[in-house]
LUMVO-689179 format. One record per residue: z, x, y of N, C-alpha, C in turn. Coordinates in pm, whole numbers, plus 32768, in hexadecimal, padded with zeros to 4 digits. Layout:
<pts>
ZXYZXYZXY
...
</pts>
This chain:
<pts>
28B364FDE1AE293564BBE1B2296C64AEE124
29D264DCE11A2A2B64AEE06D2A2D643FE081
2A006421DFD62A2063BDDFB32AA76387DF4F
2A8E6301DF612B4262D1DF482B2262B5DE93
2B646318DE6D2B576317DDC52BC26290DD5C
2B5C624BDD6A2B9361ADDD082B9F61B0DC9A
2C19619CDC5F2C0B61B2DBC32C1D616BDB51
2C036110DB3D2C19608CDAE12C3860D2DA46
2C99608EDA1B2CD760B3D9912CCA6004D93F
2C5B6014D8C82C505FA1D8902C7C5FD7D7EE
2CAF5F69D7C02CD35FA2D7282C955F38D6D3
2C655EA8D6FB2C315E52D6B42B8B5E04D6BB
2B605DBAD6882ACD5D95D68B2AC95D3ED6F0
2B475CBBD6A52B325C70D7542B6A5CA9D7C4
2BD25D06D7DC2BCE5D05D84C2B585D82D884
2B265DB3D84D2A9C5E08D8812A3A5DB4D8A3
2A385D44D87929B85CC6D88529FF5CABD92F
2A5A5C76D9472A965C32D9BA2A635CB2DA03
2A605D31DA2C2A845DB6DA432A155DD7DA91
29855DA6DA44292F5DD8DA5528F35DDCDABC
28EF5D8DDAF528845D57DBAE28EB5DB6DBEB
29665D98DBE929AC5DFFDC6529AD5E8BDC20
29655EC3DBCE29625F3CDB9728B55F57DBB0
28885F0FDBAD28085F30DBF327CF5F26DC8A
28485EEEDCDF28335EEFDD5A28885F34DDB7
29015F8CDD62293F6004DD6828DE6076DD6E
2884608FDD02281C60CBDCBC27C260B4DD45
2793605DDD7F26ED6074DDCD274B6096DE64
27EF6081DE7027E760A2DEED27D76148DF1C
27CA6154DF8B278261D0DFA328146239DFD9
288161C1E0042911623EE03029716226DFB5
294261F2DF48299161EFDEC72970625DDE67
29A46265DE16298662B0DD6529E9628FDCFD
29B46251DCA82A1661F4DC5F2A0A624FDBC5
2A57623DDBAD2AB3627DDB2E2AE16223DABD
2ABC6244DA372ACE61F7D9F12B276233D99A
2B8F61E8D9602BFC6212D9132BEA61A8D8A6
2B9461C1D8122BC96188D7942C1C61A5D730
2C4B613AD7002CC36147D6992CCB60F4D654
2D3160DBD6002D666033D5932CF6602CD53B
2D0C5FA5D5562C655F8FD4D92BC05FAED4F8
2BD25FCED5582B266007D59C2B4E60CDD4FB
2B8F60EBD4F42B89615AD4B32B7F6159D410
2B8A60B1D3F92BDA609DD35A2B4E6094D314
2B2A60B6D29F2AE8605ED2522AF05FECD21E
2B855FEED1F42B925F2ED1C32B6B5ECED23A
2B6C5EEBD2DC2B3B5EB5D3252AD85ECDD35E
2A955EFBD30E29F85F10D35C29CF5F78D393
2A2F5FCCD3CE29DB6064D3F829B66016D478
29E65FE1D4F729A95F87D54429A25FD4D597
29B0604ED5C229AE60C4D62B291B60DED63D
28A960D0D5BF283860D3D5BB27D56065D613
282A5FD4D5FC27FD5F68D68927DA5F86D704
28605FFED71E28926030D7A6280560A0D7BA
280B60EBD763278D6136D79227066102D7A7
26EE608AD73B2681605FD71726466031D79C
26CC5FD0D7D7269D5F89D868266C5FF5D8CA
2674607CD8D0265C60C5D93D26D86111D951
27496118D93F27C86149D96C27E561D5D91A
2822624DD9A128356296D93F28FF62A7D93D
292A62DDD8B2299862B7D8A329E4634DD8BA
2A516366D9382A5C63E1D9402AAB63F7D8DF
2B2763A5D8CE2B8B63E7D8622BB06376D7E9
2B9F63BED79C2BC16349D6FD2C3B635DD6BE
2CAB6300D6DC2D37631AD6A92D2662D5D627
2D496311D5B02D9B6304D5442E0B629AD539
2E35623BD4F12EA7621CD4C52ECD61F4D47A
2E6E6159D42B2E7E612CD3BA2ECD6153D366
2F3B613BD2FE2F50616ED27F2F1260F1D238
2F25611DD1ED2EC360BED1682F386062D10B
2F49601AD17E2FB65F96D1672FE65F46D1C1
30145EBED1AC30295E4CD22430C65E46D230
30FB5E97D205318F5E6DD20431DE5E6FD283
32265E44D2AE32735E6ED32E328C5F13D324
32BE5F22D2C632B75FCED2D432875FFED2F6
31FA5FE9D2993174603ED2DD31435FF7D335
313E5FC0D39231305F95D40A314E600CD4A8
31F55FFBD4703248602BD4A4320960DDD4BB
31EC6113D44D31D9619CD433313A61A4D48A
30F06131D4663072616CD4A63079615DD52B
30D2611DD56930CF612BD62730FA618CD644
317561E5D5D631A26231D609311D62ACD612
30E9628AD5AE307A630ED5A82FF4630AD608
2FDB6284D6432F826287D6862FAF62D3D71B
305162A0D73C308262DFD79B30906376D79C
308363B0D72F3098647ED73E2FD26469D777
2F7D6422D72C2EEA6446D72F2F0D6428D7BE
2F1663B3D80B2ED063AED8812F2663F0D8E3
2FB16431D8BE2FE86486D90E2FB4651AD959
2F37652ED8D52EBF659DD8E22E3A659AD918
2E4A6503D90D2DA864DCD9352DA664BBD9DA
2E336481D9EF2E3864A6DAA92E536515DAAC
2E7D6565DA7B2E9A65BADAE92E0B6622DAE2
2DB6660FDA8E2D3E6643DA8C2CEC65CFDAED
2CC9656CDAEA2C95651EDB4D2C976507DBEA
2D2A6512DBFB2D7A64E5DC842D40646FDCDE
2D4A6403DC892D05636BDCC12D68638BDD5A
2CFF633ADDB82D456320DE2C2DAE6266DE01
2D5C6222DDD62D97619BDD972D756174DD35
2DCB6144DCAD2DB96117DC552DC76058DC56
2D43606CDBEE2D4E5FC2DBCF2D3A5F87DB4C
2DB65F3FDB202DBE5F08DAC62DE55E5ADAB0
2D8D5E15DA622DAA5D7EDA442DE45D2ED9E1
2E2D5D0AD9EB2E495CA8D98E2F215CEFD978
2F235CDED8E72FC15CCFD8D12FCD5D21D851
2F825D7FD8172F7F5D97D78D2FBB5E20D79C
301B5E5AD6FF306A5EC8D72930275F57D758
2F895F41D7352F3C5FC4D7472F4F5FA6D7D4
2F5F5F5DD8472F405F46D8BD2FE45F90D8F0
30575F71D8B230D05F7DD8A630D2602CD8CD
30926068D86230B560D3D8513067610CD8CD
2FD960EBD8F32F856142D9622FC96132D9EF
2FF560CBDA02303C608ADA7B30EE6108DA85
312760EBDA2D3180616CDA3A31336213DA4C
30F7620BD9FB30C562CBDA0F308362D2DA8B
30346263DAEE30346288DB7430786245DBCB
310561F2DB91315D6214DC19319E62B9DC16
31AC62C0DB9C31FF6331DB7C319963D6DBF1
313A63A7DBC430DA63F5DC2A30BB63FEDCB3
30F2638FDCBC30F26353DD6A304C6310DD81
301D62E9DD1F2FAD62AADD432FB46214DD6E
2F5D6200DDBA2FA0614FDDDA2F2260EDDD8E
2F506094DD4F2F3C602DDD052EF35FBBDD2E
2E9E5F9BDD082E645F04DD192E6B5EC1DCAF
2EAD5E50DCAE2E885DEEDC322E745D5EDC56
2E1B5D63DBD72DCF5CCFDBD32E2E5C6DDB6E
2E245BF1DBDC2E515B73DB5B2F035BA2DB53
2F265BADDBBA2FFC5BA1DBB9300C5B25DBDE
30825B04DBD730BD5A8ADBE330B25A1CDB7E
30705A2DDB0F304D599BDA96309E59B8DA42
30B9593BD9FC312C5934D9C030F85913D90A
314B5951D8CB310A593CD817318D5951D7C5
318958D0D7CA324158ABD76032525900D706
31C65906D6B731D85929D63731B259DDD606
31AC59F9D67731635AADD64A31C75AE6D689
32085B60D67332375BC2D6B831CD5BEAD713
31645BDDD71F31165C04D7A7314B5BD4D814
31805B71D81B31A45B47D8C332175B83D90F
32635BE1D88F32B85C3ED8B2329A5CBFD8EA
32335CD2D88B31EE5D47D8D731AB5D2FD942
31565CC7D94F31165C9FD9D631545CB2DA77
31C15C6CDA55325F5C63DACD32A35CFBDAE1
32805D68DA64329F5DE7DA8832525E32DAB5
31D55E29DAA3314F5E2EDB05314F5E21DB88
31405DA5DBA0315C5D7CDC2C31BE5DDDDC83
32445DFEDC4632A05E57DC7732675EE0DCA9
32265F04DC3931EA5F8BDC3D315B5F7ADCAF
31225EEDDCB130A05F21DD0330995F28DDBB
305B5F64DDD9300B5F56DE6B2FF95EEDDEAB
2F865EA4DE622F455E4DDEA32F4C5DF7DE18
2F435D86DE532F195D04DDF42EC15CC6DDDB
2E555CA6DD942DCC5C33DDA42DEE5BBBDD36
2E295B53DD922E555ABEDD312DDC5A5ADD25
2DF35A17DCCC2D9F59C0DC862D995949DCC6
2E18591EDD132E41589DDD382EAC589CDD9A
2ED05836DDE12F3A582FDE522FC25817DE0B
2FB957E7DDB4305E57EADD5230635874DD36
300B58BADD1330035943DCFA303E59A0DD31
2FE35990DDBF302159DDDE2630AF59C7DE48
30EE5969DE5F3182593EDE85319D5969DE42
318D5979DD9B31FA59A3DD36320A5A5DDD32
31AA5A9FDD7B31A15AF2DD9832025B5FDE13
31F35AF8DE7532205AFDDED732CB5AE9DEE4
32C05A8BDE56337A5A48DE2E33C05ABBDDFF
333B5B13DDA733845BABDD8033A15BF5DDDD
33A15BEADE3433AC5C41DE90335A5CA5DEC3
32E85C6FDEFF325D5CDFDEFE32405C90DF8C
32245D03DFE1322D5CD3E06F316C5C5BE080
31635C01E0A330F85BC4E0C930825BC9E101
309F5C71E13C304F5CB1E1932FCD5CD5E0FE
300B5CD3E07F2FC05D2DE03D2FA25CD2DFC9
2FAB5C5BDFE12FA25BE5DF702F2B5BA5DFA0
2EDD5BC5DF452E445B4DDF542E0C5B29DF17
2DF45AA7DF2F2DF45A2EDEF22D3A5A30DEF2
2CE75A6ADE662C655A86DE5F2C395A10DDFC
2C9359E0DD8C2C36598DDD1C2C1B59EADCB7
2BCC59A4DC4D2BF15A04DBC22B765A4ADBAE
2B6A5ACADB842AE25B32DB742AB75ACBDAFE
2AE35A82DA932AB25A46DA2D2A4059E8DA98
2A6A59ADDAD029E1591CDB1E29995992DB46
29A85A10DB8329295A7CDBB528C85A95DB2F
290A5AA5DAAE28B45AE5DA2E286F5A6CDA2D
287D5A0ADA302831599FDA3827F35962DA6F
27E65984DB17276E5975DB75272759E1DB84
27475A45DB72271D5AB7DB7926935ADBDB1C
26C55ACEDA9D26755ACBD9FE26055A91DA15
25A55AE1D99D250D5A70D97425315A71D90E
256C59E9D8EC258759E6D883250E59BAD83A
253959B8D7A024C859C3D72F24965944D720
241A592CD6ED24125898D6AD24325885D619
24325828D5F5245157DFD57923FC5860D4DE
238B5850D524230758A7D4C42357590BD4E1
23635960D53F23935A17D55723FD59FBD4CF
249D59A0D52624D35995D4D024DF59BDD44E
24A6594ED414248E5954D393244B59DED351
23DA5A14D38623B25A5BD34F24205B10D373
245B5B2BD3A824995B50D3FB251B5B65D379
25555B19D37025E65AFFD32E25D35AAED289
25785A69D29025635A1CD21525BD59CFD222
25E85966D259265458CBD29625E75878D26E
25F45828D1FD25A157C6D1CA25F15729D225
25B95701D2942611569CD2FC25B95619D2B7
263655DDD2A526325549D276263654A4D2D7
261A545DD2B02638540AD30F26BC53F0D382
273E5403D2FB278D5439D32727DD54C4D317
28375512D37C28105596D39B28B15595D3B5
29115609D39529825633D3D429CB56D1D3D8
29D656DDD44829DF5773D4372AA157A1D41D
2AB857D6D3D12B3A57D7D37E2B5F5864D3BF
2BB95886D4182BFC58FED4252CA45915D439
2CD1592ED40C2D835920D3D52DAE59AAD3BF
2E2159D8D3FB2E855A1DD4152EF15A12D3EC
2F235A9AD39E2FEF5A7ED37F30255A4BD3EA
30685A16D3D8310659D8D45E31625A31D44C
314E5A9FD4B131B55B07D47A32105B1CD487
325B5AA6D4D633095A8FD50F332B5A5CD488
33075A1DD43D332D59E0D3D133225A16D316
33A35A01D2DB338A5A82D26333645A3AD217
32EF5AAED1B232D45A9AD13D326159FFD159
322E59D5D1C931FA593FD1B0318B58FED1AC
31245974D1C3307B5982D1E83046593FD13F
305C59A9D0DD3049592AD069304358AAD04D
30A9585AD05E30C957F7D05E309D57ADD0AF
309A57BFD169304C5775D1B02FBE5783D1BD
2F775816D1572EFC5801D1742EBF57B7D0F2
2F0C57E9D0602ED15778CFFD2EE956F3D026
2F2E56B6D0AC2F2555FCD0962EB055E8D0FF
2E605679D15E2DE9564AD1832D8C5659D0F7
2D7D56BDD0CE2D1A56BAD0422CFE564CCFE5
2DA85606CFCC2D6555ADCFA92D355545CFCE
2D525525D0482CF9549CD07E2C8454D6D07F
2C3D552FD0A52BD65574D0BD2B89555BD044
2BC6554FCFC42B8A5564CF4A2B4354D4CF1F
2B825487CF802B7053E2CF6B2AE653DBCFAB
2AB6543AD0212A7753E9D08629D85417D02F
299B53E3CFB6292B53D9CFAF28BE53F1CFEE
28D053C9D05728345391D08D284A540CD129
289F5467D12F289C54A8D1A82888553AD175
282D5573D1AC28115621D1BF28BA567ED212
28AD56EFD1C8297056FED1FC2923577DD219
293057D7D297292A5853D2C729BF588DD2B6
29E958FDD2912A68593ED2A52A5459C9D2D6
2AA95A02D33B2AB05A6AD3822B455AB9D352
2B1F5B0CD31B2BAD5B33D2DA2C1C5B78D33D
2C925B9DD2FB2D0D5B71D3882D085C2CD3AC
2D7E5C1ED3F72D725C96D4432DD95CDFD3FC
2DDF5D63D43F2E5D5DA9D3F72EF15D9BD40B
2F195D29D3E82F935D24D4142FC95CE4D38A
30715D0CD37930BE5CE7D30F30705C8DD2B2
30725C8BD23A303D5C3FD2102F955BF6D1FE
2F5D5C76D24D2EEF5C3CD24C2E995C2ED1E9
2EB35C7ED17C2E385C96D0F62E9A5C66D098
2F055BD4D0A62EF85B86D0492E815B1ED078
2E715B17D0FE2E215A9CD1282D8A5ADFD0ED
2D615B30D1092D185B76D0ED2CCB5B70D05F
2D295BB0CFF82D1F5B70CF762CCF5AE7CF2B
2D6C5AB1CF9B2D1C59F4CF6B2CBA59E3CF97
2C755A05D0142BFF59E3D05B2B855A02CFDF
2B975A94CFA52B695AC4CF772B4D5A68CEB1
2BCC5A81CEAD2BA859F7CE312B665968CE30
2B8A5945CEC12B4A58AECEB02AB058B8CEFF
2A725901CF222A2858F5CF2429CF592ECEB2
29F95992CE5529D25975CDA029BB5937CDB3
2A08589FCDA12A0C5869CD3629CF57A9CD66
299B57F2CE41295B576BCE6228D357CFCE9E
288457FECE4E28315848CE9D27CE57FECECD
27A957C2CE7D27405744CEE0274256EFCF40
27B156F4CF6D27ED56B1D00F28595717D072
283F5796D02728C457CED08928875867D08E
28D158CDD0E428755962D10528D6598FD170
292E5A17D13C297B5A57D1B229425AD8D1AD
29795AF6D238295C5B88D27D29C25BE9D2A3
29C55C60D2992A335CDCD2AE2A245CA2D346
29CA5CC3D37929B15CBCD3F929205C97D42B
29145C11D475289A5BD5D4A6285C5C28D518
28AF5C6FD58428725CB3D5DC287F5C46D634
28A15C49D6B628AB5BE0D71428535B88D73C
27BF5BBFD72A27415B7BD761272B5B37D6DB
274A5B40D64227065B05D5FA27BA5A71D5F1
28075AA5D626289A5A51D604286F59BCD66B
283F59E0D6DF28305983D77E27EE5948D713
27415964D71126DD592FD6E226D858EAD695
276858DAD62E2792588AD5B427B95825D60D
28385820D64B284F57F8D68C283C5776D6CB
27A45767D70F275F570FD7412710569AD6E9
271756DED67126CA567AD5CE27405648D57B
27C1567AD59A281A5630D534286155A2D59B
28B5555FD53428F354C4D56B295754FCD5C8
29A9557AD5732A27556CD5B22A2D5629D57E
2AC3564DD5AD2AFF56C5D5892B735696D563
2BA556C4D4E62C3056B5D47D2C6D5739D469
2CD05725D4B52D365790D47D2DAC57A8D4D6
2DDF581FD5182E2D582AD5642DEC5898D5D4
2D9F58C5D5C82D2F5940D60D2D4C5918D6D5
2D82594DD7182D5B5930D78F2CD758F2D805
2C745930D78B2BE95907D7B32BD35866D79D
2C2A5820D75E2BFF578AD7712C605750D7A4
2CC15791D7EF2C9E5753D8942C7D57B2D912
2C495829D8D72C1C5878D9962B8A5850D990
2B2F5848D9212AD65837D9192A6F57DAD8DD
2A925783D87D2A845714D83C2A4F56B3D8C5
2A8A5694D90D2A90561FD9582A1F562CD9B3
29DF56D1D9C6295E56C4DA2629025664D9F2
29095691D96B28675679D908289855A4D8F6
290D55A4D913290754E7D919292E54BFD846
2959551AD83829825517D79129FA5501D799
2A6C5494D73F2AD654A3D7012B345527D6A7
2BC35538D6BA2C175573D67C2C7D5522D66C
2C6A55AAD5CA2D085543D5992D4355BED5AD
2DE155ABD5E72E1655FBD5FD2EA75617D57E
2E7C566CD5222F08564CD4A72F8E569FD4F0
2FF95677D4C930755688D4CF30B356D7D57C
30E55748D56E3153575ED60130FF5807D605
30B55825D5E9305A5885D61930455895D6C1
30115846D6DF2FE6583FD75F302F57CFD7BB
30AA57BAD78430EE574BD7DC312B5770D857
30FA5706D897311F5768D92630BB5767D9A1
30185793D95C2FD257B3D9942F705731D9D4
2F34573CDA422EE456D5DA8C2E8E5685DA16
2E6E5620DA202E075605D9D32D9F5578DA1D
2D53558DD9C62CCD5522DA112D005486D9C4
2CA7542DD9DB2CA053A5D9822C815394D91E
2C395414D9062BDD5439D8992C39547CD826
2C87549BD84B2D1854BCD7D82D625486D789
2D4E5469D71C2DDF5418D6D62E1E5454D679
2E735448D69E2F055498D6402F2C544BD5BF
2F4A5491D5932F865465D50A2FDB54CFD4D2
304D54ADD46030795506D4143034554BD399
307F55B2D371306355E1D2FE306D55BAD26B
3065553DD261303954E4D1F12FEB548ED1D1
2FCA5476D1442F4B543CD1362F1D53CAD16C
2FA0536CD17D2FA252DCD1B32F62530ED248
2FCC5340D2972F9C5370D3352EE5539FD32F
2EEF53E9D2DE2E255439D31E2DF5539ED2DE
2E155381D28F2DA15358D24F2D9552D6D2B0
2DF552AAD2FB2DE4523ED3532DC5522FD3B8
2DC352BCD4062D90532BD4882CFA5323D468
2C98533DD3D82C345331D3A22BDF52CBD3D8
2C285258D3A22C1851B9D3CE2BEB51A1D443
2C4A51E7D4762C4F51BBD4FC2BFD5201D551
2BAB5279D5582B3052DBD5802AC75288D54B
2AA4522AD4FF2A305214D4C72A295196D508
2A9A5145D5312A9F50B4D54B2A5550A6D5D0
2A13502FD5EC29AF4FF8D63D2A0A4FD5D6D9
2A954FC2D6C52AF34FE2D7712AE25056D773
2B2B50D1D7302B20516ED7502A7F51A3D766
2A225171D74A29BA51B0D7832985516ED7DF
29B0510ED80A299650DBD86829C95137D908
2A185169D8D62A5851B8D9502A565256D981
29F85254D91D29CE52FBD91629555324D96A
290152E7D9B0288C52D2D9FF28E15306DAA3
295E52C1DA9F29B052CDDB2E2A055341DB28
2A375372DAA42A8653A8DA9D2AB05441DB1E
2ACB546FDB472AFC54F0DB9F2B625552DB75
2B2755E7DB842B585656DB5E2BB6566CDBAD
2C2E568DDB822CC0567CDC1C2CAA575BDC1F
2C3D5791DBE02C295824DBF12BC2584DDC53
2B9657F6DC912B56581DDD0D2A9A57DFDCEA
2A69580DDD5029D457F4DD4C297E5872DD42
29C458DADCF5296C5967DD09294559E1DD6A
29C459CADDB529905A3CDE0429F95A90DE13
2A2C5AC1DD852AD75B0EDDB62A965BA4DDB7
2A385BB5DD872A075C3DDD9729DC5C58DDFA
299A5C13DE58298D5C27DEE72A225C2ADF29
2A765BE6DEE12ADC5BD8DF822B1B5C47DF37
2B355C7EDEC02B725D05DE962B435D87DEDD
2A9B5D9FDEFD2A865DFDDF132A815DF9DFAA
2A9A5DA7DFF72ABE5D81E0952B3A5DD0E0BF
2BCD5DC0E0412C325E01E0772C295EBEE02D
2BC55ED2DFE02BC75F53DFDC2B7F5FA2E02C
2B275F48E04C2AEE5F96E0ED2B2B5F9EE161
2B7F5F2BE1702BD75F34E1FC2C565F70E1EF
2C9F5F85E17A2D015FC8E16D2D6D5FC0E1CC
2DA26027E1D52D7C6084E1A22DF560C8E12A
2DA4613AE0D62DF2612EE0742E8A619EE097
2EC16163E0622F57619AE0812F536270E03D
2F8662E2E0AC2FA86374E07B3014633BDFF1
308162EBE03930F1630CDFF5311D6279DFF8
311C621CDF8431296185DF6031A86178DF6F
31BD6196DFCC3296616FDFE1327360F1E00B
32F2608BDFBC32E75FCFE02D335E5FB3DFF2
337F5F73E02933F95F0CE06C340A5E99DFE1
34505E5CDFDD34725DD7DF7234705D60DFF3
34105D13DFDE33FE5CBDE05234705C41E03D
34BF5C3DE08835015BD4E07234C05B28E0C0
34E75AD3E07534C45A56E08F35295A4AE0F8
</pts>
């Protein structure tokens, strides 16, 4: 019997971490054959060469798109989707996925999502409907949605907002976030692996620092990330993990600074190009809290029963736990968000706290509708009206 050729297109570390269980249970089914499409920063050296993860875990990678230019500017932004789009315009039509699947909101996702409608391939995507004030991703996300098949949402606000686009209901489902799966799923590490593992010298107290440009907003990642640095610079007595940012506008000024201040605090602080997902969770579970704007402290933060501070309009919009507190992008705001993660009410409430991303089983209910299908010859649909 043919099998139904699945083809997942990942361009980043976390979202290959989220990726993985439903890429390995794509992988063991017996009427599947799953297809791997890398690109973005899985290809870069300044980011790690992370395509090697992908193999390392067991996976083999059929086609490796190109795009990077070797700069954060909107320009070159602009130029490298366009170029990933001629690569993967070649790489389907050498492949011929029966369905493609892609997650999240990022422009490498932008560009794969056009070259197989343009192909007539039909689309699955993960994580439509969330909302993020502050990134041009949620623009692309909402043009996604347009372009896909099928839907797998995170949440019931999700789904409606999905459904508000006009995407018939028949094909909207409401699974929970693959992030709570990497995390029931995982063995994760202990403290000893850890350490020996990464070299994370963990202190009494522990915070894991991951921050992103705001890329709706000009020229402003500087400025709002030196007024976390410097509170950061105050906090003595705390161990600072940093995960450096992704490729988007602006990212290797943040980058830079990460890179200088931990010079110049090396005995309490230690960043990474890239942690790798199993060593990122595993942090995870040993630090107080997650600081920054990173999506992961609120899809995933809240399993492990840890605090986030959530800085500025990054992620505004999006669901969040109890375990969240917002603040702005100034020193007064974090540094009082700080306070307030350490204080004896806020941890008091973190024992109860609940993940509004599900209880772990979106990879089961994902691979439920690719077995029952069935998958569409020719993805023609309707604009569902409310």
């Amino acid at each position: 019997m043919k099998k139904h050729k699945i083809c997942i297109v990942t361009g980043t570390r976390a979202e290959y971490g989220l990726l993985y269980w439903l890429m390995k249970s794509i992988e063991d089914d017996p009427k599947m054959e799953l297809q791997i499409i890398a690109t973005g920063m899985h290809l870069s050296h300044e980011f790690g060469l992370t395509y090697k993860e992908i193999e390392k875990d067991g996976f083999r990678i059929d086609k490796k798109v190109e795009m990077l230019l070797s700069a954060d500017t909107p320009s070159a932004i602009t130029k490298s989707t366009g170029l990933e789009m001629i690569g993967l315009a070649d790489a389907l039509a050498e492949l011929h996925p029966d369905l493609m699947i892609v997650l999240g909101d990022r422009y490498e996702l932008l560009a794969a999502a056009f070259a197989a409608l343009v192909a007539r391939i039909p689309i699955a995507h993960i994580s439509g409907g969330e909302k993020t004030k502050g990134a041009y991703d949620e623009s692309i996300r909402h043009a996604i949605t347009k372009m896909a098949w099928w839907h797998f949402v995170a949440a019931e606000e999700y789904e409606k907002r999905v459904i508000q686009l006009g995407e018939d209901l028949q094909q909207v489902f409401n699974v929970g976030g693959l992030g709570v799966d990497a995390i029931k799923k995982a063995k994760l590490l202990s403290k000893d692996e850890l350490t020996e593992k990464t070299e994370i010298q963990f202190g009494e107290k522990n915070l894991l620092i991951t921050y992103h440009p705001v890329t709706l907003e000009h020229k402003s990642s500087q400025k709002q990330f030196q007024a976390l640095l410097d509170v950061l610079d105050e906090l003595k007595d705390i161990q600072l993990i940093f995960t450096m940012p992704n490729s988007d506008s602006d990212g290797r000024i943040i980058k830079d600074m990460i890179d200088e201040f931990v010079s110049s605090h090396s005995d309490r602080s230690i960043a990474f190009t890239s942690m790798g997902h199993l060593n990122y969770l595993s942090t995870m579970q040993f630090v107080d809290g997650v600081v920054g704007n990173s999506s992961s402290g609120l899809a995933e933060a809240p399993t492990f029963k840890i605090g986030t501070i959530n800085i500025g309009d990054r992620q505004k919009g999006r669901l969040k736990a109890k375990s969240v507190i917002d603040c702005e992008s100034i020193t007064q705001s974090i540094k009082g968000a700080i306070g307030t993660l350490y204080s004896e009410d806020f941890q008091k409430i973190l024992p109860s706290v609940v993940n509004p991303y599900g209880d772990g089983d979106a990879t089961e209910k994902i691979m439920t509708v690719l077995k029952n299908g069935p998958i569409p010859k020719e993805p023609k649909k309707e604009f569902y009206d409310l």
